[in-house]
DOKOLPA-418262 format. One line per field, with one value per residue (C-alpha): residue in three letters; z, x, y. Coordinates in steps of 0.2 Angstrom, whole numbers, plus 5000, padded with zeros to 4 digits. Example, Ala and Ser with C-alpha at 12.3 -4.5 7.8 and 13.67 -1.06 7.14 Angstrom:
BEGIN
res = (ala  ser)
up = (5039  5036)
east = (5062  5068)
north = (4978  4995)
REM end
This chain:
BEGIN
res = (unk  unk  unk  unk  unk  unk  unk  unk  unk  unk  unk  unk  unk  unk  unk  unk  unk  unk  unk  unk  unk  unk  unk  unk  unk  unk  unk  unk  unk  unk  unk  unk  unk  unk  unk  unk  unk  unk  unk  unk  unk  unk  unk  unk  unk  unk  unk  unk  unk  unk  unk  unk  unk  unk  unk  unk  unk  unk  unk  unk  unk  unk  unk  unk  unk  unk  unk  unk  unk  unk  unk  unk  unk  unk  unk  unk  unk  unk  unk  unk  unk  unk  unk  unk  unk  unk  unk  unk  unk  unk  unk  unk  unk  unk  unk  unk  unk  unk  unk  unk  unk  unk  unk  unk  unk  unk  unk  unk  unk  unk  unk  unk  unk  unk  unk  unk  unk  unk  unk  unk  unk  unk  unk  unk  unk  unk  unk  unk  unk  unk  unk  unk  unk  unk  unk  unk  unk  unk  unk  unk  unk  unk  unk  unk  unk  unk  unk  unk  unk  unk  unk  unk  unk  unk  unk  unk  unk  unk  unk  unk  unk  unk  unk  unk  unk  unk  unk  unk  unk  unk  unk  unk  unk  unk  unk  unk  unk  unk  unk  unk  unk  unk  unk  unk  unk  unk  unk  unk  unk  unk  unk  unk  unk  unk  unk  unk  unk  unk  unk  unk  unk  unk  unk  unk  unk  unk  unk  unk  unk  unk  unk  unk  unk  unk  unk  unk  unk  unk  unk  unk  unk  unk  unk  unk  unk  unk  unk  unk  unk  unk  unk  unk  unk  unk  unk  unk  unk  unk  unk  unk  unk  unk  unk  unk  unk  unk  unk  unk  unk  unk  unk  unk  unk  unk  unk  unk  unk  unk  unk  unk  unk  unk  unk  unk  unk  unk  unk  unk  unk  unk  unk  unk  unk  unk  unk  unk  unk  unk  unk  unk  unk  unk  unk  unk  unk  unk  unk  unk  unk  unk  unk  unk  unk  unk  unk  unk  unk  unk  unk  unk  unk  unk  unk  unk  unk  unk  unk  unk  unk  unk  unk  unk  unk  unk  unk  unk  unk  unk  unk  unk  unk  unk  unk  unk  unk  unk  unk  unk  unk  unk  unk  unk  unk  unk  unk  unk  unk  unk  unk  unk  unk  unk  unk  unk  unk  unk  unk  unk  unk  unk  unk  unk  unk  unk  unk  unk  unk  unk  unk  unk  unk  unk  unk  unk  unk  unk  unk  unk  unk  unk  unk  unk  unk  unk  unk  unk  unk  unk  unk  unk  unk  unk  unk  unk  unk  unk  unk  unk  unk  unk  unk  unk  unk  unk  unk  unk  unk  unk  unk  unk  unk  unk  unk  unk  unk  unk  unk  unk  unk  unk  unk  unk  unk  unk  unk  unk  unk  unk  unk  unk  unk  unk  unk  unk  unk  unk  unk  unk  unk  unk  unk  unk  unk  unk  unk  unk  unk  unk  unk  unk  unk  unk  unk  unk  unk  unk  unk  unk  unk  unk  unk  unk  unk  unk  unk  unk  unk  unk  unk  unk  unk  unk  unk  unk  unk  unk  unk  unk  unk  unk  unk  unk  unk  unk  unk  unk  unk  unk  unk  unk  unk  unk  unk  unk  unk  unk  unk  unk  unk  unk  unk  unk  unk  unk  unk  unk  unk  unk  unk  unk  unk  unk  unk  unk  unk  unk  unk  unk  unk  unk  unk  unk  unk  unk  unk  unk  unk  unk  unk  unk  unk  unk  unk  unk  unk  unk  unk  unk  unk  unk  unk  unk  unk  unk  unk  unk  unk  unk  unk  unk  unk  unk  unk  unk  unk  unk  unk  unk  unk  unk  unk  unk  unk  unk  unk  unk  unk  unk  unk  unk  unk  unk  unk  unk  unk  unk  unk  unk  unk  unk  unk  unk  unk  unk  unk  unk  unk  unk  unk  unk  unk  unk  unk  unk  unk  unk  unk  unk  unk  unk  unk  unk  unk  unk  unk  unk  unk  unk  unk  unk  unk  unk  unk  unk  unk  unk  unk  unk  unk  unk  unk  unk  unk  unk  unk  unk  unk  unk  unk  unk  unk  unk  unk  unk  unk  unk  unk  unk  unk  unk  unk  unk  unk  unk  unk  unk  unk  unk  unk  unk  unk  unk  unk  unk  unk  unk  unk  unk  unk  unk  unk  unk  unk  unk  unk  unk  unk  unk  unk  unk  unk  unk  unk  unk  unk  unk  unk  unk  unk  unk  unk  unk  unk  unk  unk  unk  unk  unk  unk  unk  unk  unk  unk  unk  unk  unk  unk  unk  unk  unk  unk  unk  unk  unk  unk  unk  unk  unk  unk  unk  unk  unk  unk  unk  unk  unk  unk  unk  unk  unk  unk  unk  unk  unk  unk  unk  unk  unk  unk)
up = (4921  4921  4932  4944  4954  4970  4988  4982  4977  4960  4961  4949  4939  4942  4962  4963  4954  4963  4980  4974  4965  4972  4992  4997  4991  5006  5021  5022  5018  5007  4994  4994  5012  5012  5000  5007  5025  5017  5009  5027  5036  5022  5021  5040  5041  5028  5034  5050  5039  5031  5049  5056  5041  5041  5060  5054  5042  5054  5068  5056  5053  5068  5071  5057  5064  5080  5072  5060  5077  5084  5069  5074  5095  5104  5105  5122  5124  5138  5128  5114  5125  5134  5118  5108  5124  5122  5105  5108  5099  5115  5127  5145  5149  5158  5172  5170  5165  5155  5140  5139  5121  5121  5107  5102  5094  5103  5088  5094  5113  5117  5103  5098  5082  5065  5055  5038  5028  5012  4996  4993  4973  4972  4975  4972  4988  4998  4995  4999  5015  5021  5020  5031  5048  5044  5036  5031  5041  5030  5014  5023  5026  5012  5002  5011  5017  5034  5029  5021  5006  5011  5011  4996  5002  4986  4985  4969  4956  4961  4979  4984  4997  5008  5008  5013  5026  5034  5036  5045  5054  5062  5062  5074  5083  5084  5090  5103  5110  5110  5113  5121  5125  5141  5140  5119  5104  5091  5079  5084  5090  5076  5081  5087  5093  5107  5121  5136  5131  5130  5117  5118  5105  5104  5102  5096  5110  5122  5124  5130  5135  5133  5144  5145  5143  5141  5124  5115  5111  5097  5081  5065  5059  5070  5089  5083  5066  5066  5051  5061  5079  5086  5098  5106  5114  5118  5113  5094  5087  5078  5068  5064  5046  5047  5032  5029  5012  5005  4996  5012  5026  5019  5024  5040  5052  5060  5044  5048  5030  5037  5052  5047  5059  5066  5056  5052  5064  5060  5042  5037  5021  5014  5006  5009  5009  4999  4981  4972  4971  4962  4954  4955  4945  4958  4972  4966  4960  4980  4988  4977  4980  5002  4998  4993  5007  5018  5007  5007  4989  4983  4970  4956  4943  4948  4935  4943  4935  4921  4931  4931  4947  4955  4975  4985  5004  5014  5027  5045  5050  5061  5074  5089  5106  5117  5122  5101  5101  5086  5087  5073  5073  5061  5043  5041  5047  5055  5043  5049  5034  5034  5027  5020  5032  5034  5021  5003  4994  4978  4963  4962  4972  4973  4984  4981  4986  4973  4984  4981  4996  5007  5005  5022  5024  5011  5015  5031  5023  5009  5017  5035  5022  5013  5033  5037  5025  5036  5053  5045  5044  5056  5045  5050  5065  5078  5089  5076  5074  5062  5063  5055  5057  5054  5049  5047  5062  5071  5089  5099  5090  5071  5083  5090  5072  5065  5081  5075  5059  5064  5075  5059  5049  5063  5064  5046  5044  5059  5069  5085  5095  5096  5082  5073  5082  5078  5077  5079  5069  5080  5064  5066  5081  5087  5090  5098  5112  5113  5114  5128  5125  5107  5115  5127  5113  5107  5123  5120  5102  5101  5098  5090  5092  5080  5079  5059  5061  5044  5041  5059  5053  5036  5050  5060  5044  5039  5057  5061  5044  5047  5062  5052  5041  5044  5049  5037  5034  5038  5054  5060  5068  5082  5087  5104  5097  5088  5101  5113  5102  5101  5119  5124  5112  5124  5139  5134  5128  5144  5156  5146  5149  5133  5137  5135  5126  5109  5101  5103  5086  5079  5062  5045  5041  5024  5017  5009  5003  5019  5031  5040  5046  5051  5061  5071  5073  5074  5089  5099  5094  5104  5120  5118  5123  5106  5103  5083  5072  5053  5039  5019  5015  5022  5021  5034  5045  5046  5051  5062  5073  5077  5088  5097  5105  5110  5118  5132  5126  5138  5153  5146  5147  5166  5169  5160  5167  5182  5171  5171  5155  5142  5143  5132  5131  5123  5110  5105  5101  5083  5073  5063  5061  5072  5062  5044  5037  5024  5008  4992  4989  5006  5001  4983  4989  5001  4986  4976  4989  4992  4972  4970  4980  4975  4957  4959  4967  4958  4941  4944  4954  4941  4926  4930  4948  4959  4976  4983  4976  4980  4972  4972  4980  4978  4983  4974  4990  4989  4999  5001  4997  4999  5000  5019  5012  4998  5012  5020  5006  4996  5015  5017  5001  5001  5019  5012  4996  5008  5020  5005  5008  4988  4975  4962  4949  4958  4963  4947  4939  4952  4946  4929  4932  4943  4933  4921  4935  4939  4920  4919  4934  4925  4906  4909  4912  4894  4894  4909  4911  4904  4903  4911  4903  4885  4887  4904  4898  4893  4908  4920  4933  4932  4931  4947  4956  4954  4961  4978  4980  4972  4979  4993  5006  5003  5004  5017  5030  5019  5012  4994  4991  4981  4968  4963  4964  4950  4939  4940  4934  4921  4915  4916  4903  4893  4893)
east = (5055  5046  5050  5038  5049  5042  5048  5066  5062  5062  5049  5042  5028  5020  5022  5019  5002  4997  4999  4989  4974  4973  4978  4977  4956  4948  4960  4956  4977  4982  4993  5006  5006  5010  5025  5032  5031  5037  5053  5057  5059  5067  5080  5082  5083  5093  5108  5105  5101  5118  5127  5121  5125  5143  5143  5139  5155  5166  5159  5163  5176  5185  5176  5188  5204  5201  5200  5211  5224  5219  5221  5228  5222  5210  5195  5192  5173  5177  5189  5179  5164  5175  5179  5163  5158  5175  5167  5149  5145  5136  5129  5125  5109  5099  5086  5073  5054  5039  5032  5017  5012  4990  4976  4983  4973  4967  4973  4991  4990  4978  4974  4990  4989  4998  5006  5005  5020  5015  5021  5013  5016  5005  4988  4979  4991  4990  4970  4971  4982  4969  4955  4967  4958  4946  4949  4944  4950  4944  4952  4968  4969  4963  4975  4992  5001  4993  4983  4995  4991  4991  4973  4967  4968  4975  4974  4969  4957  4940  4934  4942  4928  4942  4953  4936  4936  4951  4951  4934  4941  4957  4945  4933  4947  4953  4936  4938  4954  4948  4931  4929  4909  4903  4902  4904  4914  4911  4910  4897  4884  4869  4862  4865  4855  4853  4842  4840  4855  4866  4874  4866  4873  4864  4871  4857  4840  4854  4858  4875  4885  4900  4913  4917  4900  4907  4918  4901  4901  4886  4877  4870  4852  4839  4839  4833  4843  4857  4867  4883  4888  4903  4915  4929  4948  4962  4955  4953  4937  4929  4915  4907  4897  4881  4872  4865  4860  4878  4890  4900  4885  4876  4890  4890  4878  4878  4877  4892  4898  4915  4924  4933  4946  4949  4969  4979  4975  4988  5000  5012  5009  5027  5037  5054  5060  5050  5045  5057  5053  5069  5061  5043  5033  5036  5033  5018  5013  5015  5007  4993  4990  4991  4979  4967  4966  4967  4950  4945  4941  4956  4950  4959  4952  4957  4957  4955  4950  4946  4933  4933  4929  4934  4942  4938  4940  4929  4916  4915  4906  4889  4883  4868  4876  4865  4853  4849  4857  4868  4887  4900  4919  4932  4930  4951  4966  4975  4986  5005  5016  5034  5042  5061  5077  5087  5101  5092  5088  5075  5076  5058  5061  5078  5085  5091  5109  5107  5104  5091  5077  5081  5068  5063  5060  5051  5039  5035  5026  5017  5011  5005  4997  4987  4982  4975  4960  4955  4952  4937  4929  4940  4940  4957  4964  4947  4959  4965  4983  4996  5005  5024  5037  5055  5067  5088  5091  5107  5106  5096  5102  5095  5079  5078  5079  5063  5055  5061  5055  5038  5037  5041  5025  5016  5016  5016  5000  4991  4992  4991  5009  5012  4996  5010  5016  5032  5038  5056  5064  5076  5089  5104  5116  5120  5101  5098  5112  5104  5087  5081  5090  5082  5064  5067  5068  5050  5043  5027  5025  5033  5018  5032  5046  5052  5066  5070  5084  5088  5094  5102  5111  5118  5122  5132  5141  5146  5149  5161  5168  5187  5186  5187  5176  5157  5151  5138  5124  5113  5122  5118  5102  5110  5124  5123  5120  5103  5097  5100  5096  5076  5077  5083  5069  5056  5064  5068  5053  5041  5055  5048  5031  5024  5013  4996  5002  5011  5018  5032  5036  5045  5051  5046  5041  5048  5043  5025  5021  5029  5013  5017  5031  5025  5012  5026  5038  5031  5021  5040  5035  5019  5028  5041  5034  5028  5012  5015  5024  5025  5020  5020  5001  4983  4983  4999  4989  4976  4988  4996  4982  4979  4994  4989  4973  4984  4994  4989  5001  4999  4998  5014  5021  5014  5022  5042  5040  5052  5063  5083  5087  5096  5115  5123  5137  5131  5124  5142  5149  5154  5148  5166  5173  5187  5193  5189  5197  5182  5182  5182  5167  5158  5164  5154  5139  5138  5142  5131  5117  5119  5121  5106  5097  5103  5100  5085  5077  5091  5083  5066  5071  5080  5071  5052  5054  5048  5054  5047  5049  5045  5064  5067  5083  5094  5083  5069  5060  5050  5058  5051  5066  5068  5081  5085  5090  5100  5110  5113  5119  5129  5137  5143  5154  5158  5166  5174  5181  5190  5197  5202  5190  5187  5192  5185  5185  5179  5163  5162  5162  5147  5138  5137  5132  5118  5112  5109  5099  5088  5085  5082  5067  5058  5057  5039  5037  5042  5034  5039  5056  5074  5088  5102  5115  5111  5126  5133  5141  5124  5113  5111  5103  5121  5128  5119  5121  5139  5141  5131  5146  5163  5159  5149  5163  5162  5143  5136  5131  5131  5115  5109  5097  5113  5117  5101  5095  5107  5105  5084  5086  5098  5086  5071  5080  5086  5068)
north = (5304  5320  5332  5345  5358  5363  5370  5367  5350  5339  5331  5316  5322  5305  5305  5323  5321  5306  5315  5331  5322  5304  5304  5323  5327  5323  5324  5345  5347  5360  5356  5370  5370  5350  5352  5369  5359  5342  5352  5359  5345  5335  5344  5343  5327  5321  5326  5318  5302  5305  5305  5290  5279  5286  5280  5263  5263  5270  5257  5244  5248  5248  5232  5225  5233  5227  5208  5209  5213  5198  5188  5171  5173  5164  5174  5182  5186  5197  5207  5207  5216  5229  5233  5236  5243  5257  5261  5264  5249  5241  5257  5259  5249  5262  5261  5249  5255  5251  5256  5270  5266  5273  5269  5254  5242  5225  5215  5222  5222  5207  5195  5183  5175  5171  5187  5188  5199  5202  5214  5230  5228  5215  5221  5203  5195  5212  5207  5192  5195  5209  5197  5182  5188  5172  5155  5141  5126  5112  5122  5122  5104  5097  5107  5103  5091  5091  5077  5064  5056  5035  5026  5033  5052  5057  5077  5076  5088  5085  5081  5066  5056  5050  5065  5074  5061  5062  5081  5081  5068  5081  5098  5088  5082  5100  5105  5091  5096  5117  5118  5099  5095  5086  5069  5068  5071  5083  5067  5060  5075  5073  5091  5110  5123  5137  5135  5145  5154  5140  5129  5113  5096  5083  5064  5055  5059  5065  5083  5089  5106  5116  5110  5128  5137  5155  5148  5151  5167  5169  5163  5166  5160  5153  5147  5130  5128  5141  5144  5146  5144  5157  5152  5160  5154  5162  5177  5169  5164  5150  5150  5132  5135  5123  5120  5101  5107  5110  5097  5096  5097  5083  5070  5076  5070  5088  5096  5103  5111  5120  5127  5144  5151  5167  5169  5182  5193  5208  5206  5218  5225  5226  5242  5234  5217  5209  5222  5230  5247  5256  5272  5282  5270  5258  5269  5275  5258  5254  5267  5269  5249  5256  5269  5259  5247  5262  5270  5251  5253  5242  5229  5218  5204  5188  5174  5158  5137  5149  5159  5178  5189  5206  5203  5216  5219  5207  5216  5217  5198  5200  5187  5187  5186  5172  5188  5187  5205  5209  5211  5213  5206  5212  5205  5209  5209  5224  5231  5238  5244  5242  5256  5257  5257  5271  5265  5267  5283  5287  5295  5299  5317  5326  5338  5356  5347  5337  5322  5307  5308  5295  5285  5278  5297  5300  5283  5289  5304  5297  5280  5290  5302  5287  5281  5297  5291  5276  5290  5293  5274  5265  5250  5248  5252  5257  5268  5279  5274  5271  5255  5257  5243  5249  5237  5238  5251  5251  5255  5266  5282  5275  5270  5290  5298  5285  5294  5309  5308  5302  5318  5329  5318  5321  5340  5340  5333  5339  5324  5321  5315  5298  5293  5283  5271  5259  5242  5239  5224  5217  5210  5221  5215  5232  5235  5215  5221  5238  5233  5239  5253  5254  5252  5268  5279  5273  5269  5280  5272  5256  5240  5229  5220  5205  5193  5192  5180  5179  5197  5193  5181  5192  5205  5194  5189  5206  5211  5198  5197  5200  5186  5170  5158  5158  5138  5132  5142  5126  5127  5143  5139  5128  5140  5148  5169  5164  5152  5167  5180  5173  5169  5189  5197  5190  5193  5211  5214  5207  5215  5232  5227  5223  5209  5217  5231  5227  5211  5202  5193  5176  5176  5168  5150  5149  5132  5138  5117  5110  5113  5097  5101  5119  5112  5102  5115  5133  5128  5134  5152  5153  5142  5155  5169  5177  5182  5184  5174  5178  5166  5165  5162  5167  5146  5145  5158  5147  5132  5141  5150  5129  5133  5150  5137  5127  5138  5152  5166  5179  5166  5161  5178  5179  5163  5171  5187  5184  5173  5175  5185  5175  5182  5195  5185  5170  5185  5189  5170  5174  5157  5156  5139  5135  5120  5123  5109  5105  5093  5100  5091  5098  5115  5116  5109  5123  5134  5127  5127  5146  5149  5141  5151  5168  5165  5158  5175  5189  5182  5187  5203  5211  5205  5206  5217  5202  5206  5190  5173  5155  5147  5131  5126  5112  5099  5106  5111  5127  5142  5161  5170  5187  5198  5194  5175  5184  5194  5178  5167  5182  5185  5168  5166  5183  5178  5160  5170  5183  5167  5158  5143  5144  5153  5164  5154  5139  5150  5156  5142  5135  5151  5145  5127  5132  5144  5133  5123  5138  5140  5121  5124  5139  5133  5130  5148  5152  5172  5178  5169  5176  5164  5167  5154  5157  5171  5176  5193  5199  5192  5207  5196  5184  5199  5205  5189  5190  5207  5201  5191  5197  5214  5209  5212  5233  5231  5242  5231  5217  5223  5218  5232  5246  5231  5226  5241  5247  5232  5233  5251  5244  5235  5244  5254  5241  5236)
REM end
């Protein structure tokens, strides 16, 4: 790596030239005055960085005393509260208030709707995520498993007739259910068009209405034969396509060709979780693929069914209201970036200490910096704001130094207090039983908060790690602390007066081919309370928005506001087993079930830098893995090895057999793929793998990011 000294600072050649040509032209910065400023308030805050982590490990570690005191005693919840209480770990819940966040974007404060989470190394998905504010409902069906495939629906190459037939079928039900006409059905009207201001159907000779008159919202075309007809709710649109001409419209009696949905309405354009980014060619890689969707000039060539095009960032969508004057709604979603935790540093710039920048620190610089472009067309956010969510904080105090730093970026670059604005993800347990706590120290900036029960669930592992063997990981999703943790997010967050004014989110749906079975579930987000839930694919956002029609967010909210508040005490019911009298054979499937999955994703991370995989696991059912489920599954037999529930050697051994598995499901991928079980001493991702486990008990917080880090970098020089 080549190196530019500057301000105190070594400072990759690659990254440093990046910021001076490519993102500083055109924001009126000078570039000595950015680096002399940057240096300053680096080295301020990386000491501060350093303190709080060391708080976590001495946190911890009298978490572990006090249970390895109590080794062999009933747990006592009361004495367990008083004591995390004696340490700091749980602090003194202050007045009640609201939050004062301004300029926030209505996509954030009044529009719920899917959330898309997507990797910023990618820049054909971050393309395809950005342009998830709309789509196609008919595409979405006849693609999944939504629509089964009994009575000849087979989803197969070409357009199959009765497929075709069964998805009109369910999107004019959906119109029916939404948007429900007097008198008819949307199955049977033969003809649309706008009269005196009104959206007339016709059924045959007879003319019929809107239910709900003010759900027509516009159209494209003419009055008489329009090529699109706009309608609105729930704050989400739909847009009915007509065009008797096309392959589609000519079977419909309407010629209705298709009905595209207003989707992802927000996605998270991801620097942590889901890329691995290990030195300054990924960082760069990253922030130049942001900077671009800031600018709006991103573009990639896609190859698709042996077809060559360039994507690029769809445009803003125009319609005539019923007066026939012009309006425009947003042709993208509204992008938030997830910069790094607090825990991780980079070798891309280092310190005149010697240090790696930590690199949450040095994110919040360079991807605000890249934002600042988009004040000038407001393609993005229309109020002028900077959306950052913050994962992995600990508590209200790791919550007041992201403020802090924001404030440091923000007098940096000129901007004005507050412009950034935060969202806190609520998956570290000292921050769930602080929230409130947490939220007051961003009070003026906070527009998130999100349950992201799966790091939750690694956090409660590592937490408790000393009080006894973890249940099964399958288990975990019907013990009392989760159920209560989604349940206290709401009610912390409406109690601080978010409805209205930022989002309350629900975590991932992590079965990208399982549509069905999203379409039955994830409707409990939007009756929860939660006016955003994430999901894997612009084709899941369009599933899922089905469920924010149905559903009346925000009257929901109004409805909770006065609920009781789910108990902190059910919070703190640690999910050890209390009788872990298991069977040999029960205790290797669960081995192999987590095995599976953490091979399944280390192999990709550390030999080709894939930070977010769809792994196959046991069953051969498609999961999104990312390195929150590896947290998870390292965690648990990190935690049975330590009890004695297995042995080394038994997990060892179930490491090698299932690596042979993994390999087994990706011999089709002959270029890209390197096996693993061809030689175990020499596999850096079995080496890896290993490592998550056998030294997962000294891992800070349980977190994965320090091993694979070191392995990927292994490798990239190996490569």
């Amino acid at each position: 790596m080549q190196i530019t000294s500057k301000n105190d600072l070594k400072i990759s050649t690659k990254l440093f030239n990046f910021i001076n040509e490519d993102v500083l032209p055109g924001l009126n910065i000078n570039s000595d005055e950015f680096w002399a400023k940057f240096s300053v308030s680096v080295h301020e805050l990386e000491p501060l960085n350093k303190k709080l982590l060391k708080k976590r490990e001495e946190i911890q570690k009298k978490i572990d005393e006090w249970h390895l005191e109590k080794r062999g005693e009933k747990f006592n919840k009361d004495e367990y509260t008083k004591f995390l209480k004696s340490i700091n770990y749980i602090v003194k819940e202050k007045e009640d208030f609201k939050i004062e966040t301004s300029d926030v974007d209505k996509e954030i404060s009044s529009i719920a709707g899917a959330q898309l989470v997507v990797p910023i190394d990618n820049a054909r998905y971050a393309l395809n995520a950005a342009n998830a504010r709309w789509g196609s409902l008919y595409d979405a069906l006849y693609g999944t498993d939504v629509i089964p495939e009994d009575g000849g629906a087979k989803n197969a190459g070409s357009i199959n007739p009765a497929r075709a037939k069964k998805v009109v079928e369910y999107s004019k039900k959906f119109l029916d259910e939404t948007f429900p006409i007097d008198n008819g059905s949307w199955k049977n009207i033969t003809n649309i068009k706008i009269e005196n201001k009104n959206l007339v159907v016709s059924i045959q000779k007879s003319m019929f209405h809107l239910k709900d008159q003010s759900q027509f919202k516009g159209y494209s075309g003419d009055e008489k034969k329009p090529k699109s007809i706009l309608l609105k709710n729930n704050n989400l649109h739909c847009d009915i396509l007509i065009d008797a001409e096309s392959s589609v419209g000519k079977e419909d009696i309407a010629g209705i060709s298709n009905i595209i949905l207003e989707s992802a309405i927000s996605t998270i354009i991801d620097h942590e979780d889901s890329v691995a980014a290990v030195d300054d060619e990924d960082k760069v890689k990253g922030y130049r693929n942001w900077l671009g969707l800031m600018k709006g000039t991103l573009e990639t060539l896609v190859e698709k069914n042996g077809r060559k095009f360039t994507r690029k960032l769809e445009q803003d969508r125009f319609y005539k209201d019923c007066n026939g004057k012009e309006f425009k709604l947003h042709g993208r979603a509204l992008l938030l970036n997830r910069n790094v935790g607090h825990l991780m540093t980079n070798p891309s710039i280092i310190l005149k200490n010697g240090s790696e920048i930590p690199e949450g620190i040095m994110d919040s610089f360079f991807t605000v910096l890249c934002a600042m472009h988009d004040f000038k067309n407001k393609k993005n956010s229309r109020t002028g704001s900077v959306y950052i969510v913050k994962p992995k904080m600990h508590g209200p105090e790791e919550v007041a130094f992201t403020d802090l730093i924001f404030t440091k970026v923000e007098e940096t670059l000129g901007l004005k207090k507050n412009t950034i604005k935060v969202g806190i993800m609520d998956e570290e347990r000292r921050t769930t039983v602080n929230l409130k706590e947490c939220i007051r120290e961003v009070k003026k900036r906070i527009v998130f908060i999100n349950t992201g029960f799966l790091d939750r669930t690694g956090d409660e592992m590592h937490t408790s790690f000393e009080s006894g063997p973890m249940i099964f990981k399958g288990d975990m999703k019907k013990s009392a602390w989760l159920n209560t943790y989604e349940d206290w997010n709401v009610d912390i967050g409406l109690s601080c007066g978010f409805s209205g004014k930022a989002q309350i989110g629900k975590g991932m749906w992590a079965m990208p081919d399982k549509m069905a079975a999203m379409i039955e579930q994830k409707i409990i987000h939007p009756n929860s309370g939660a006016n955003c839930a994430w999901v894997p694919s612009p084709t899941a956002a369009t599933l899922h928005s089905i469920h924010y029609h149905k559903v009346d967010v925000f009257k929901k909210q109004s409805l909770m506001k006065n609920n009781k508040r789910a108990k902190l005490e059910n919070i703190l019911e640690i999910p050890v087993a209390d009788r872990p009298n298991w069977q040999l054979d029960e205790i290797n499937k669960e081995l192999e079930n987590n095995a599976q999955g953490i091979l399944g994703y280390v192999v990709r991370w550390i030999n080709n830098g894939v930070g977010c995989s769809k792994v196959p696991d046991i069953n051969n059912v498609g999961l999104m893995e990312d390195r929150a489920t590896l947290r998870i599954s390292s965690q648990h037999i990190a935690n049975w090895l330590h009890h004695k529930i297995c042995t080394k050697e038994q997990v060892l051994k179930v490491f090698k057999k299932m690596a042979k598995i993994v390999d087994k499901q990706n011999e089709s991928d002959k270029s890209n793929y390197e096996e693993m079980s061809k030689n175990f001493d020499q596999s850096l991702a079995f080496k890896a793998a290993c490592d998550l486990v056998f030294k997962g008990r000294e891992q800070p917080s349980g977190y994965t990011e320090p091993l694979l880090h070191q392995r990927r970098l292994e490798k990239k020089l190996e490569n």
